[in-house]
N, C-alpha and C positions, 0 to 999 in steps of 0.2 A: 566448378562452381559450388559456394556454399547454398547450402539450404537446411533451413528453419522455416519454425511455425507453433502458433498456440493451439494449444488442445484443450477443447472442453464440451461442456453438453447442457445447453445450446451455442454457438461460437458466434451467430453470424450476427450478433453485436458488439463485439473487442473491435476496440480502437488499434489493437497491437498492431495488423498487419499495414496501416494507414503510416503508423509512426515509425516502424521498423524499415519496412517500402522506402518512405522519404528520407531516409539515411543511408540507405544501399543505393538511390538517386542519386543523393546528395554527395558522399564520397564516391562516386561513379566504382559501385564496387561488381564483379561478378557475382551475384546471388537470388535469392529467391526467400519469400517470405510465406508463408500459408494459413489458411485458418483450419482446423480440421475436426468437424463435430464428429466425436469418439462415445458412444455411450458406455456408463457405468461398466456393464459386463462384459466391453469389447476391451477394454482397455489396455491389457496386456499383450493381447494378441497382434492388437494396432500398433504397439508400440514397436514391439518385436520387426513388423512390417518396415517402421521408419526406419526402424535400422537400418535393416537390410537396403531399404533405397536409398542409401548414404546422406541421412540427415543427421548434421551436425550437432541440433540439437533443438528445444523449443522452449517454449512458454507455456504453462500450464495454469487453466484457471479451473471456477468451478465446474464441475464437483469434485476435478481430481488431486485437488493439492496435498492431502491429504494420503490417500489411495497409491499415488504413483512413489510416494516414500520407501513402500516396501519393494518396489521395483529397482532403486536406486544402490548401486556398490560403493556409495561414501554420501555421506550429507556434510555440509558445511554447516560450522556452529549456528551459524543464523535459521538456518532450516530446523537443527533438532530443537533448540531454546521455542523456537514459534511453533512449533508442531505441524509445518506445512513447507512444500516446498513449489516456486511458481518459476524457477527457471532448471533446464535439465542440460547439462552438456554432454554429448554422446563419443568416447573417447574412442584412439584407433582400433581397442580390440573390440568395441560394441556397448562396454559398459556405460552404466548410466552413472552422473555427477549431479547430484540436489542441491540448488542453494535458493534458498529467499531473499530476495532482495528490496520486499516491500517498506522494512526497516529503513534499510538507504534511502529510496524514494521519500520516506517521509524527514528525512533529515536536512537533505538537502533542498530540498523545494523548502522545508523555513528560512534555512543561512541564502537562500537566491531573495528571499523577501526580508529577512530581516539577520544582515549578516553579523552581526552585534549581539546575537543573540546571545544570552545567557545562562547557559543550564544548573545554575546554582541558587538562582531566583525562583524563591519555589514558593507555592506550590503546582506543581503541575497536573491540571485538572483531566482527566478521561471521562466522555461519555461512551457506554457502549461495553462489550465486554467479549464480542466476537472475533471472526478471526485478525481483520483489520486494528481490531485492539493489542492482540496478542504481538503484531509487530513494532505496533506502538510505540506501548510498555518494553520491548526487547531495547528498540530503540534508546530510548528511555533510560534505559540502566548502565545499558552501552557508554552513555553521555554521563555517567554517575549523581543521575539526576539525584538529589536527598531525600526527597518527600513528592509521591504520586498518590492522587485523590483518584480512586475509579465507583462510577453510581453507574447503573445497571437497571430496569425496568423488572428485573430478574434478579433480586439480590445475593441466591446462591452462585448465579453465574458468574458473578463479579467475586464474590470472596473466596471461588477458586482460582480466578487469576489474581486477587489482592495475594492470596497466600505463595502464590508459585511466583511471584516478582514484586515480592517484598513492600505492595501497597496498602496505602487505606480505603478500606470499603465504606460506602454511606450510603442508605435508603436513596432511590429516585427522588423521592421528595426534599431530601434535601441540596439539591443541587440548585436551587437559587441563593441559599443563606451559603454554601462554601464559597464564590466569589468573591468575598469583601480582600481573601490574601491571595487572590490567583495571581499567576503570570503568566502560565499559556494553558486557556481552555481549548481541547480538541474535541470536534465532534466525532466520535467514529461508529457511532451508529445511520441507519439509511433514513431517519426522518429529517423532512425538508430535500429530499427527493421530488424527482419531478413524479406524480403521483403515488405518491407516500403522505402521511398525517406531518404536517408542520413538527416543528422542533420547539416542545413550549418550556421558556425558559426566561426568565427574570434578568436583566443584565444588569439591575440598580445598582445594584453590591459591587459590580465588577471596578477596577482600579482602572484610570484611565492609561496607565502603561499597559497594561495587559493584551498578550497578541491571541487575537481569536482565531483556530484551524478549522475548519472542516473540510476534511475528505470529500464531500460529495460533491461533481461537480456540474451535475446536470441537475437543475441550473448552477451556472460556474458562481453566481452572487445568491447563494440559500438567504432565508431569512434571518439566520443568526449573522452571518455575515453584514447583511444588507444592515440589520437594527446594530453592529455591535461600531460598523463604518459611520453608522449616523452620530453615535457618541464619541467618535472618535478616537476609537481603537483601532491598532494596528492587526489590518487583517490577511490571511494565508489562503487561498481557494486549494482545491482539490486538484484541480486539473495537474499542475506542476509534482504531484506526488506522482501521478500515474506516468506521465511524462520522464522523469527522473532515474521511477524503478526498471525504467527498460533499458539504458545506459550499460550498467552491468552487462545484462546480458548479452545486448550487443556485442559489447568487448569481447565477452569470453568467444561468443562466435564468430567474429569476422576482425578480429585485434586492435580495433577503435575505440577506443569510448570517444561516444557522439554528447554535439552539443545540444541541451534544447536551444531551439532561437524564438522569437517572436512566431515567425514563420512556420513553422511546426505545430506550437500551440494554435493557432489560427486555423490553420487544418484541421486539426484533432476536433475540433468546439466546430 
């Protein structure tokens, strides 16, 4: 029997073992799914544990995506370019295998919404500057995107990621007047969370082709969503990102890559 599981601290909020569960149902596979709250200083030790109890491999969220890097015997490009890693495969002789796949997730969850999409129609807008930005932008370059606009509430935070992936950085305050040339605004920071400060932003400027993202999916219609749907832009919820980047992983552990279906999402929300 295979077994997996995400690791973090606190855990007993990840969707993962809900979405992973219904796909080891779903292809009626032998396996096991877990969630396993590991704190900070335990973490090597627990891992070491998994080992040994013949887990194939897991999921890793906060605080360890980070942390569990230097535990790993190879990173994939995705993981070192983003500086994190949230899925681990545990190979026959014990060693660990890093890869990110939060990039994927965000790629694919646009082309299931908007498969036409464009990545040469630029500019492509970033709010935020955190780690969900970092795979963003990875994304992003991945796609040879030409021109990426990243604002930041925190403007040094941002012009270290402008400079390490070749973007433009602009004051927070300006992030109403850049929309007049966008073509995909992403939010990737946590406002317009379900108890978070709203997301305040201007969408006059915006071009009515323009596809509005946000990550966040609780609630799955944010208010930039809700105000950008009411102008009639083409818009991307969150949930399908998270949905998406667990595909990968699956594969690598149990040799499917699974579909999302309506069904699954329905679950997850």
């Amino acid at each position: 029997m295979i077994k997996a599981a995400v690791i973090g601290h606190p855990i007993a909020h990840s969707k993962s073992p809900l979405i992973h569960g219904y796909w080891i149902s779903h292809y009626a596979l032998e396996g096991s799914y877990a969630a396993i709250d590991i704190a900070p200083e335990e973490l090597e030790k627990r891992i070491a544990q998994m080992v040994k109890d013949g887990y194939t491999g897991f999921n890793v969220t906060l605080p360890h995506k980070q942390a569990v890097m230097k535990l790993c015997a190879s990173l994939s490009d995705e993981a070192r370019a983003i500086g994190a890693v949230n899925t681990v495969v545990v190979d026959p002789t014990g060693r660990l295998h890093g890869y990110n796949t939060d990039g994927y997730g965000f790629t694919q969850n646009l082309l299931a919404h908007v498969p036409s999409f464009d990545w040469n129609h630029v500019p492509c807008v970033v709010l935020g500057a955190g780690g969900a930005a970092r795979a963003i932008l990875h994304a992003l370059k991945t796609k040879n995107v030409p021109h990426i606009v990243i604002l930041n509430r925190t403007f040094a935070t941002a012009q270290k990621l402008g400079d390490e992936f070749g973007a433009q950085v602009l004051p927070w305050e300006k992030r109403h007047d850049i929309l007049a040339e966008c073509t995909l605004l992403v939010n990737t920071t946590a406002l317009g969370m379900t108890g978070k400060d709203p997301l305040d932003i201007c969408l006059d400027e915006l071009p009515p082709h323009a596809v509005v993202y946000d990550i966040v999916y609780n609630p799955l219609m944010t208010g930039l969503l809700q105000a950008a749907q009411q102008r009639g832009n083409t818009v991307v919820t969150g949930i399908g990102m998270l949905l998406h980047q667990a595909r990968p992983a699956f594969r690598h552990w149990f040799g499917i890559m699974p579909d999302v279906t309506p069904e699954l999402e329905k679950l997850v929300l």
